[in-house]
C-alpha positions in Angstrom: 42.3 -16.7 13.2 40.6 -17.9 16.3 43.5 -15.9 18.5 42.7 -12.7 16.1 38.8 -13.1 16.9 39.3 -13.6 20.8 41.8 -10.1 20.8 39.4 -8.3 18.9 36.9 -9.3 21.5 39.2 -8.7 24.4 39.7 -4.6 23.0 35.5 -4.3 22.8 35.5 -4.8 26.2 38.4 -2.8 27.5 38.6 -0.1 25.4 37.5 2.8 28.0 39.3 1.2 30.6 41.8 0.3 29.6 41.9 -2.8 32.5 41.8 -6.4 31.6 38.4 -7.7 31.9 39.0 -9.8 34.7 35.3 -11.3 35.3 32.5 -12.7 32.7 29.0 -11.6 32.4 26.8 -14.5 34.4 25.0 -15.2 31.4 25.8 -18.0 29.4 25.2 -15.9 26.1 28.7 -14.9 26.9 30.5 -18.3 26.6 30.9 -17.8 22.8 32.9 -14.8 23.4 35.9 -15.6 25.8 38.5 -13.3 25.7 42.9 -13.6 25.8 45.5 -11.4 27.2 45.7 -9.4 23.6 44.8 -5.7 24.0 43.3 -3.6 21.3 41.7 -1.0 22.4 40.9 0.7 19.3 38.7 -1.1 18.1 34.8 -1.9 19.1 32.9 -5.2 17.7 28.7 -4.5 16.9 26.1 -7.0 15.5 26.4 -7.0 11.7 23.8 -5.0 9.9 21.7 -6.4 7.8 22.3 -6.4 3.5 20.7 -3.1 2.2 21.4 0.4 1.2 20.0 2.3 4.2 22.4 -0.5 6.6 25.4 0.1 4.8 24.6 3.8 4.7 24.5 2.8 8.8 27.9 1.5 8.9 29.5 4.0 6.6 28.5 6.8 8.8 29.5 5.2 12.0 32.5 4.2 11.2 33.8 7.5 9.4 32.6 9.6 12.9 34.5 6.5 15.1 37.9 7.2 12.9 37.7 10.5 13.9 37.9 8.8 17.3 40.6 7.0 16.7 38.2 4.0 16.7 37.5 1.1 14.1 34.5 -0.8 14.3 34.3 -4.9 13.9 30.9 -6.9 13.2 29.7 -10.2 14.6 26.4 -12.1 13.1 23.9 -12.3 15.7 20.4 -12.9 15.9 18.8 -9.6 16.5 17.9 -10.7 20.4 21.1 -12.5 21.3 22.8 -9.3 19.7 20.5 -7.2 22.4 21.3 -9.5 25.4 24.9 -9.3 24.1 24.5 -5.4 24.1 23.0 -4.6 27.6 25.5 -7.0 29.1 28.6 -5.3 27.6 29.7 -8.2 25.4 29.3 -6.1 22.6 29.8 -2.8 22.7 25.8 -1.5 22.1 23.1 -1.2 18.6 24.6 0.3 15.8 20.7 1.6 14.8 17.7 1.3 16.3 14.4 2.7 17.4 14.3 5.4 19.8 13.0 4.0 23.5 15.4 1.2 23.6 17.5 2.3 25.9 14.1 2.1 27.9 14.0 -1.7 27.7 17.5 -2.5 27.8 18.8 0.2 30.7 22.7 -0.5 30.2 22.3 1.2 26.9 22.8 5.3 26.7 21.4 6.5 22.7 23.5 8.9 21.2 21.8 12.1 20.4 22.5 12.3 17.1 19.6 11.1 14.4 21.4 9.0 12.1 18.9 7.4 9.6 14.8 7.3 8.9 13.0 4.3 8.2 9.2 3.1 7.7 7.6 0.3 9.5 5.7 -1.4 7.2 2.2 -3.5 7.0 2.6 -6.1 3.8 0.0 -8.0 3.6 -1.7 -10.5 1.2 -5.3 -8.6 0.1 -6.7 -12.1 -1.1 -6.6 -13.5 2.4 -7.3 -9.9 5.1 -8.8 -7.7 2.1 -8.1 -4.6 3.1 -5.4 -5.7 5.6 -5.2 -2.9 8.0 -3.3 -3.6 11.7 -7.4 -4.2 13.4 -8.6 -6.7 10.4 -6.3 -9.1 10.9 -6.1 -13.1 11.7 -2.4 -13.7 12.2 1.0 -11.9 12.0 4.6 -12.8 10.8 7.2 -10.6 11.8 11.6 -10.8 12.7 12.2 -11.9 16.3 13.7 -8.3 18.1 11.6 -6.4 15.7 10.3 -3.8 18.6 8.7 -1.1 16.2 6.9 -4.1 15.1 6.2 -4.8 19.3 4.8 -1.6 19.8 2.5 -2.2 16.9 0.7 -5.1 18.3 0.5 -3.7 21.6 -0.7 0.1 20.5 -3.7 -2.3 18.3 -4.1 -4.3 21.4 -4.0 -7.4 18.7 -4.7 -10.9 20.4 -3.9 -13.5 17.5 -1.4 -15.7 16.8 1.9 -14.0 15.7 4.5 -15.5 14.2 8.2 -14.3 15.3 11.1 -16.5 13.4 14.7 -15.3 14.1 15.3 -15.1 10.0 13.9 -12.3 7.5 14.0 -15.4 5.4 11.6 -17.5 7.6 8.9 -14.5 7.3 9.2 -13.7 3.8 8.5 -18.2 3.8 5.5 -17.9 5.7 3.8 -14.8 3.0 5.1 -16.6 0.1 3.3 -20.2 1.2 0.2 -18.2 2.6 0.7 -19.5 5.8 0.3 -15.8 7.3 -1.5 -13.2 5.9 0.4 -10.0 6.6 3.9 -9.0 8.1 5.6 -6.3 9.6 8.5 -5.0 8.5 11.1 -2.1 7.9 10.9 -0.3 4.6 14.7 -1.5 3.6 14.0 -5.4 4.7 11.4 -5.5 2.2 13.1 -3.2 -0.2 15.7 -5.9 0.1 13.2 -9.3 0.0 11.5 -11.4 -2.6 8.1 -9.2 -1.4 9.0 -6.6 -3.1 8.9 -8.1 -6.4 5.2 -9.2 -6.4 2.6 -6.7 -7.3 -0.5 -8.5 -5.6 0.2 -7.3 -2.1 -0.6 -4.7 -0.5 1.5 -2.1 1.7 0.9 0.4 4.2 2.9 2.9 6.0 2.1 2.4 9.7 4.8 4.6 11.1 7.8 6.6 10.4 10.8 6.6 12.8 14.5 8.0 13.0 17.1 5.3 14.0 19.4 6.5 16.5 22.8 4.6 17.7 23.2 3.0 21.3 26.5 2.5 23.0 27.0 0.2 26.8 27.1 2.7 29.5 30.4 1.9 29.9 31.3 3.8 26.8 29.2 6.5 27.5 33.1 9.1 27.6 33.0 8.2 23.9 29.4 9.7 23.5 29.8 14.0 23.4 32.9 13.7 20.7 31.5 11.3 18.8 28.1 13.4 18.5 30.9 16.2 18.1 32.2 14.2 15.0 28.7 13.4 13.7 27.5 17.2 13.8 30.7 18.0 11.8 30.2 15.4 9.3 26.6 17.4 9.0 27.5 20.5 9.0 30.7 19.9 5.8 27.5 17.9 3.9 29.4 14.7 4.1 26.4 12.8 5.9 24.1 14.5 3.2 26.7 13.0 0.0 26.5 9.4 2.1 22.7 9.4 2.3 22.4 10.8 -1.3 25.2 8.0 -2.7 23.1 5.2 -1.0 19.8 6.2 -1.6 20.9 6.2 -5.8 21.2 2.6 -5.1 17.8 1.6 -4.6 16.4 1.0 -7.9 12.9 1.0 -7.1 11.2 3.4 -4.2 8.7 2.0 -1.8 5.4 4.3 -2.1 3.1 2.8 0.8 -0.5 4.0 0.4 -3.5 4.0 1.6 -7.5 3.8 0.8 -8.0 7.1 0.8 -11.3 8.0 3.2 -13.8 8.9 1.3 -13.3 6.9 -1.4 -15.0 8.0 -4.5 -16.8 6.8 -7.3 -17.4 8.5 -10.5 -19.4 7.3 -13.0 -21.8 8.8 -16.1 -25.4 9.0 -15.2 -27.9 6.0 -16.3 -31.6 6.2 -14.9 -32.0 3.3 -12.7 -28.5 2.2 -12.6 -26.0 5.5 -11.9 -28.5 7.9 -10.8 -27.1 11.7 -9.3 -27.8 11.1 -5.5 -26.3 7.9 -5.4 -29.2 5.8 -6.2 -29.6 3.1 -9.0 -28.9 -0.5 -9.4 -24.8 -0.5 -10.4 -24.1 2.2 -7.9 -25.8 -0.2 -5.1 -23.6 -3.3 -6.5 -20.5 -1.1 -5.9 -21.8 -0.1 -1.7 -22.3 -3.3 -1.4 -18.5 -4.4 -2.5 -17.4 -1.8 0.5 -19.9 -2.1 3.5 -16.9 -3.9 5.2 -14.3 -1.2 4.7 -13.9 1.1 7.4 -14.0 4.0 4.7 -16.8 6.0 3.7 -17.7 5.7 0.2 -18.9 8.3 -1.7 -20.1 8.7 -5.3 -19.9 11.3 -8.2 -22.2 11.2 -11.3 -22.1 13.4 -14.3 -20.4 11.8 -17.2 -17.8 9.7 -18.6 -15.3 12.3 -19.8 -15.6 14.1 -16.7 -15.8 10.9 -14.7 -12.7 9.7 -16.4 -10.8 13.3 -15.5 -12.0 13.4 -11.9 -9.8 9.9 -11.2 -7.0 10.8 -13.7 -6.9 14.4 -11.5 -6.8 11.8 -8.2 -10.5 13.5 -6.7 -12.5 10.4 -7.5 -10.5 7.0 -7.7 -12.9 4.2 -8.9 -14.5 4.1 -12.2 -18.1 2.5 -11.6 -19.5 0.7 -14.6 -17.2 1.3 -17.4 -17.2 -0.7 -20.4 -13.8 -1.8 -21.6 -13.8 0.1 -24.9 -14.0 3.2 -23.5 -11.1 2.7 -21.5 -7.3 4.1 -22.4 -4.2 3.3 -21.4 -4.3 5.6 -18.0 -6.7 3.5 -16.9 -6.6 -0.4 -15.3 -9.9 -2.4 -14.8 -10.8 -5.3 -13.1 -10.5 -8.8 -13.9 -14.0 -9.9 -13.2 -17.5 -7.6 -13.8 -19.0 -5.5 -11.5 -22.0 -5.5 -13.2 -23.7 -6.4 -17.0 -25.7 -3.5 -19.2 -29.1 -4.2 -20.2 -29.6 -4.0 -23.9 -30.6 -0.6 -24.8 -33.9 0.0 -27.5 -35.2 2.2 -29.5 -38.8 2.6 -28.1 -41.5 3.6 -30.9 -45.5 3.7 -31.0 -45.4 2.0 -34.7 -43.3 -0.7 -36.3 -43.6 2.1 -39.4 -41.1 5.0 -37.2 -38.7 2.1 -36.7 -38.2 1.3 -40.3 -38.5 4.7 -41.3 -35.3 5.0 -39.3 -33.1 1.8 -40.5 -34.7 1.2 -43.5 -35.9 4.5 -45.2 -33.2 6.2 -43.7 -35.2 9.1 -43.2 -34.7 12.0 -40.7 -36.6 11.4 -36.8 -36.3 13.1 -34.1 -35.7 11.0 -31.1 -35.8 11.4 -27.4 -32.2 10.9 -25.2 -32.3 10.6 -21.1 -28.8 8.3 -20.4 -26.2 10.8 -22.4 -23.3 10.0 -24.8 -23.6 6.5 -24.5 -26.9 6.4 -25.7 -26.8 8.9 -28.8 -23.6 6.9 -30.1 -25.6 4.2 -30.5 -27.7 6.1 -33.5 -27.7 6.4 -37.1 -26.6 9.9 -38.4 -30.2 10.9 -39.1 -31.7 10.9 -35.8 -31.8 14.4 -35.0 -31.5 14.2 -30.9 -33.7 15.7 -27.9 -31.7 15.7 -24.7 -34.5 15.3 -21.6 -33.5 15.3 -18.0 -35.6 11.8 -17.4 -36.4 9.0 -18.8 -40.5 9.7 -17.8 -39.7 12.8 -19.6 -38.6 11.4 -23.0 -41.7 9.1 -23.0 -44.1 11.8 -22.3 -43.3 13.1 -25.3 -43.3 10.3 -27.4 -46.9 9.8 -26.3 -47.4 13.3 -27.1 -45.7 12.8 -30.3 -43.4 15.7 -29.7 -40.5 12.7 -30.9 -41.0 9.8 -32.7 -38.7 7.3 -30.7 -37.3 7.2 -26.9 -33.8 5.7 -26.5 -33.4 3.7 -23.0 -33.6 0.6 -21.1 -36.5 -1.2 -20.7 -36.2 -1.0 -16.6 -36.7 2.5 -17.3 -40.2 2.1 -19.3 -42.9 4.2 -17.6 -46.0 2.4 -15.6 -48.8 4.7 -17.1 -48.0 2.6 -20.7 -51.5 0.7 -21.5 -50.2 -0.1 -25.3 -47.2 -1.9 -25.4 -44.1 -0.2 -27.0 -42.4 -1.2 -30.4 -38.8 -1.6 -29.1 -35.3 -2.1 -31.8 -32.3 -3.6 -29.4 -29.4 -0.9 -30.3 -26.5 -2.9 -28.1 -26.3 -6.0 -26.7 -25.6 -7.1 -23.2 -22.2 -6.0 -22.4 -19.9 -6.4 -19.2 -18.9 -3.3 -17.2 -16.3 -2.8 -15.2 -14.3 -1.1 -12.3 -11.5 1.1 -13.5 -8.4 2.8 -11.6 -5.9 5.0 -12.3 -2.8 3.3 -13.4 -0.7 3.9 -10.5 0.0 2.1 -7.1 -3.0 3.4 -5.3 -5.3 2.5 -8.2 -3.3 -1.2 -8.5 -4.2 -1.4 -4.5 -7.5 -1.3 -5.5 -8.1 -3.0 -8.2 -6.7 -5.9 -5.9 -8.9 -5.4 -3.3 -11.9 -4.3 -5.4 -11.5 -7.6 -7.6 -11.3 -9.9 -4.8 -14.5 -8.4 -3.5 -16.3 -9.0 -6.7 -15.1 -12.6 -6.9 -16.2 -13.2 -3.5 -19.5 -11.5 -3.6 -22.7 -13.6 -3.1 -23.9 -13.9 -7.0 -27.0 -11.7 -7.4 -30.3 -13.6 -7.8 
């Protein structure tokens, strides 16, 4: 076996040749890979790719274009770095897949023209620890050792904190998993392929998209016009299209990164004093203040809760703002913890006698409504109901006696009031909540949104 290893290393290096490689690289990295008087020169050794659909789909392509060649290929496990060195020596014979720009950094490298796969670099990162987790908000980094899309990352971000570079996919997925880091980079099939994939409460962002192209050692660089000769071929009969379309049926579960979308938009129904139309009220400052951090600009939408509810099922608004969980269905996701609690609602009256003659005598009033639906479902069936565009405007004309009750909160009561109001609680205190479509943008969210509610300085 060890003979059989050594000749297949001998061919690598004389394939074009066809001369016996009669001196060793200087380096040391070499040592490993000493070479006997066997000839095949068929055959070319790589670093082994990675486990994963899109690597395999790789390696099938590769080595269906190389038979057309004449040429099989052979794999080696290396560390993605030694495998480099290895490369741009002429140990091995080049990068089965990579970036584009490599051949930049390792000069003894010539890329073949020829596109062979797409991939996404991807941000993962841990929304309980960075929050919203983008490249410029972070405190440290985890990411594979070689990684260069990754490289050019922290150098386009200019990003001066301590990064974390283990020669293992394993080590990084570690350091998430014990919260020893707080985001990583990565390819979209390593963490279509990891443990990361499988937990819902992180979050993931497309940073970039690339095409992978294959690199061969200068000294191969005869092999490179019929091999892109082969490859065009294999393009032009569909047989690259059937490859991509066979491997990509293996992956179970698509990767959709997203994104906070800028502006981000609330919707709510209107409440004087808490959800008021130009963005004003109590509930609708609780939810600015959740979001002065983000680099987003936050906008907000008030009208009511059937519209508010089809404006983020449509995708134009995203965030319910202070929904009670009853009205919610099963489009919808909310957050664990409150965003705010309702006041009580009342009936306001001038007499104890128009209270009772509404719950007790059960006799027809007319009554006063400024909040909407909320409000009028909170009344028996024979209220007959006056729909004012204020809440000063409802009690103007209960003291005019144009209505014989107001329905609101008592925030809302008007200043001019000498003699106290009778006042009937309809509701109690309830909680209300943030709500999201039920979808992977609105799960981002609700994450990040429900962290920022459990951290939030309790109000006073």
């Amino acid at each position: 076996m060890i003979n059989l290893f050594r000749a297949i290393v001998f061919s690598t290096l004389c394939f074009v040749s066809g001369q016996p490689y009669a001196q060793q690289s200087s380096s040391n990295l070499s040592t490993d890979l000493k070479l006997d008087d066997e000839q095949t020169p068929q055959t070319l050794i790589f670093r082994a790719p990675q486990d994963g659909p899109l690597p395999e789909l790789v390696q099938s392509i590769l080595e269906e274009a190389y038979a057309e060649l004449n040429v099989e290929l052979r794999y080696e496990p290396l560390p993605r770095l030694r495998g480099e060195q290895l490369a741009s020596e002429g140990i091995i014979a080049g990068e089965l897949g990579r970036i584009p720009g490599l051949s930049e950094q390792l000069t003894n490298l010539v890329r073949v023209e020829f596109p062979i796969y797409e991939f996404s670099l991807l941000l993962v990162g841990d929304p309980k620890q960075c929050g919203t987790c983008t490249p410029d908000t972070l405190s440290n980094l985890a990411y594979l050792s070689g990684l260069r899309s990754a490289d050019q990352v922290v150098e386009s971000y200019q990003l001066d904190i301590p990064i974390v570079k283990p020669v293992k996919l394993e080590q990084v997925i570690k350091l998430m998993d014990a919260g020893r880091v707080e985001a990583t980079l990565m390819a979209d099939f390593q963490y279509r392929g990891s443990a990361l994939h499988d937990r819902d409460d992180l979050i993931v962002y497309e940073i970039q998209r690339y095409q992978g192209y294959h690199y061969l050692h200068k000294k191969y660089a005869d092999l490179i016009p019929d091999l892109v000769q082969a490859l065009e071929l294999m393009q032009t009969t569909g047989r690259i299209t059937a490859l991509r379309e066979t491997y990509q049926s293996k992956i179970s579960r698509p990767i959709l990164p997203i994104r906070i979308p800028d502006p981000l938009i609330g919707a709510s129904s209107l409440v004087p004093g808490q959800t008021e139309v130009d963005g004003e009220g109590a509930i609708w400052q609780r939810f600015k203040q959740l979001t002065v951090e983000w680099p987003q600009q936050v906008e907000t939408d008030t009208s009511n809760w059937p519209r508010a509810k089809q404006l983020v099922d449509s995708g134009k608004a995203q965030v319910l703002v202070g929904i009670r969980e009853e009205q919610l269905d099963q489009r919808f996701i909310k957050t664990e913890h409150a965003l705010a609690r309702s006041e009580p609602v009342y009936l306001f009256t001038k007499t104890q006698t128009a209270i009772d003659k509404i719950f007790k005598q059960q006799q027809q009033v007319s009554l006063c409504v400024a909040g909407g639906h909320y409000q009028q479902t909170l009344l028996p069936a024979n209220a007959s109901i006056y729909n004012a565009n204020t809440s000063l405007d409802c009690f103007a004309l209960l003291d005019m006696g144009r209505v014989e009750g107001v329905v609101d909160y008592a925030a809302n009561l008007p200043d001019w009031t000498e003699v106290p109001y009778e006042r009937y609680a309809l509701s109690d205190e309830v909680p209300l909540y943030l709500a999201f479509k039920d979808n992977a943008q609105g799960q981002l969210l609700r994450s990040l949104l429900d962290n920022e509610i459990k951290n939030a300085t309790p109000r006073p």
